[in-house]
C-alpha positions as a Python dict, from the first residue, in 0.01 Angstrom:
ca = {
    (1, 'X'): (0, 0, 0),
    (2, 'X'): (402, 49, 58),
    (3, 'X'): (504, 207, 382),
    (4, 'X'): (677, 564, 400),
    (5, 'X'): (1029, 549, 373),
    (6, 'X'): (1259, 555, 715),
    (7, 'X'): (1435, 799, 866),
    (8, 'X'): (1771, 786, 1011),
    (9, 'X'): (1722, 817, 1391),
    (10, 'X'): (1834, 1117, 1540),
    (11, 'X'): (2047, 992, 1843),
    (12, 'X'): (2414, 1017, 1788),
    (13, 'X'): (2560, 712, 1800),
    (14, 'X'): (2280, 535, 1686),
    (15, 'X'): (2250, 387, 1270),
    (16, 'X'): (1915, 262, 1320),
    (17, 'X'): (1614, 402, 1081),
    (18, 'X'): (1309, 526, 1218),
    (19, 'X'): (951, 427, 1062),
    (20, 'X'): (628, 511, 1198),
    (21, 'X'): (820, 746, 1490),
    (22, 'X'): (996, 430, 1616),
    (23, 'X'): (1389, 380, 1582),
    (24, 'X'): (1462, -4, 1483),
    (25, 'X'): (1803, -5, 1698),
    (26, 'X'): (1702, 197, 1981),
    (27, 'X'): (1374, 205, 2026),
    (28, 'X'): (1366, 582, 2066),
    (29, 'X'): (1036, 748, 1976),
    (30, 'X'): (922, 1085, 1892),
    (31, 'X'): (821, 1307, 2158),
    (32, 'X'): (459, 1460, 2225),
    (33, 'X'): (580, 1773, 2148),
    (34, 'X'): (767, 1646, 1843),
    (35, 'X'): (435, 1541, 1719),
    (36, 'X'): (204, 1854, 1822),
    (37, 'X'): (467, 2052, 1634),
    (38, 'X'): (389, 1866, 1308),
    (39, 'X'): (27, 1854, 1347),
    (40, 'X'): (-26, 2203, 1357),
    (41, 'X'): (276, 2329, 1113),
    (42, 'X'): (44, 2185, 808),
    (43, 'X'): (177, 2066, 478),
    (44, 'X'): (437, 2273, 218),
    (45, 'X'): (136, 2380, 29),
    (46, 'X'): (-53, 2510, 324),
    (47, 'X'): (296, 2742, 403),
    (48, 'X'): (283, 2870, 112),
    (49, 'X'): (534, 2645, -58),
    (50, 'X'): (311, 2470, -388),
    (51, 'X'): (362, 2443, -799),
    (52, 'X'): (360, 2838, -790),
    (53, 'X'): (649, 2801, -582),
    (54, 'X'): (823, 2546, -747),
    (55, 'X'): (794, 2747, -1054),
    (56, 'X'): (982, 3026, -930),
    (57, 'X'): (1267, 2842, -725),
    (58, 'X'): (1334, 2661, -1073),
    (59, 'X'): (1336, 3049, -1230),
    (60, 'X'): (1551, 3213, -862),
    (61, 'X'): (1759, 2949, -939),
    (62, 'X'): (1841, 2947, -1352),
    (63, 'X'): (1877, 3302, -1291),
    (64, 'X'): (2128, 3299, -1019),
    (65, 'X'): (2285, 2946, -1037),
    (66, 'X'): (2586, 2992, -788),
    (67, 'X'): (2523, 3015, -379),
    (68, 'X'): (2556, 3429, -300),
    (69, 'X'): (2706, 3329, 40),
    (70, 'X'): (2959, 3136, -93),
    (71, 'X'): (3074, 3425, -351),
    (72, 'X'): (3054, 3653, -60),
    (73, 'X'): (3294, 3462, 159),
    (74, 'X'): (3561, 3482, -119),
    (75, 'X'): (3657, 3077, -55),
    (76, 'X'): (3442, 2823, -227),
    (77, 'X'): (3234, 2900, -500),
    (78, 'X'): (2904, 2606, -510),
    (79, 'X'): (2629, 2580, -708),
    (80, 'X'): (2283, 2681, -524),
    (81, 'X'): (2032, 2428, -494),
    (82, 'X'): (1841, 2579, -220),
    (83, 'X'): (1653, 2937, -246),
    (84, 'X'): (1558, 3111, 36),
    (85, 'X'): (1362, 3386, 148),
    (86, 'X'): (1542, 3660, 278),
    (87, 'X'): (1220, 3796, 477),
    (88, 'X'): (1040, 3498, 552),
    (89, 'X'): (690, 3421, 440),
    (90, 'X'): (538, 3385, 786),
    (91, 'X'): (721, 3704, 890),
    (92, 'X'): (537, 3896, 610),
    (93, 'X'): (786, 3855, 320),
    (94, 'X'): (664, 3777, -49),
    (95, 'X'): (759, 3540, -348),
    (96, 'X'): (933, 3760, -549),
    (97, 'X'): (1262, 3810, -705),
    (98, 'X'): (1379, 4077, -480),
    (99, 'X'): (1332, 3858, -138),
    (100, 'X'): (1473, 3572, -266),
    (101, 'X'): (1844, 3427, -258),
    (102, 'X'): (2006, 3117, -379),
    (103, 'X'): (2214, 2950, -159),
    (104, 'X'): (2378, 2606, -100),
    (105, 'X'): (2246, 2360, 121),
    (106, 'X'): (2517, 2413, 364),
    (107, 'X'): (2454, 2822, 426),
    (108, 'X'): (2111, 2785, 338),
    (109, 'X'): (2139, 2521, 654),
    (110, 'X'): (2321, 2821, 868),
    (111, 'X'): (2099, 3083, 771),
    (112, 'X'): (1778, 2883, 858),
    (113, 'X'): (1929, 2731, 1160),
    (114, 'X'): (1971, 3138, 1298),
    (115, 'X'): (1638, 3213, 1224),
    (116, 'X'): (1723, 3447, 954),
}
């Protein structure tokens, strides 16, 4: 059976590729915690995130093909590949229409990364 495909390795200056939580250049490995973290998160279907979902990032996203922070900003104008909830499912928020945004993957990147 093939292996999962590697990872680039997280350290800076490193260009290794990490497989089974091992860096090939380094040697670096994933932490404990890194690990414990996974193990209870569960998969994308288990969050909430299966075909249902799929269907209706696939609609979010024929229906509003352009990022909304990017027409905001004035600047740039990108098409959205990501979607994103605007109340977040394990904070209580729903898939529907009216919590969802579509977003590049750079501001969907900045609005994940500050927890919104």
């Amino acid at each position: 059976m093939p292996s999962r495909a590697g990872v680039p390795c997280r350290e800076r200056t490193c260009t290794g590729v990490v497989r089974n939580g091992v860096c090939s250049q380094c040697g670096s490995q994933r932490t404990e915690k890194d690990r414990a973290y996974d193990a209870g998160r569960g998969s994308a279907a288990q969050r909430g995130y299966n075909a249902a979902w799929q269907r209706l990032r696939r609609m979010q996203l024929a229906r509003e093909p352009l990022c909304a922070d990017c027409l905001d900003g004035g600047g740039w104008v990108r098409l959205a590949t990501e979607v994103h909830h605007i109340i977040a499912l394990r904070a209580g928020g729903e898939n529907s229409f009216d919590n969802l945004m579509s977003l590049c993957k750079s501001h969907h990147s900045k609005r994940t990364g500050r927890g919104e």
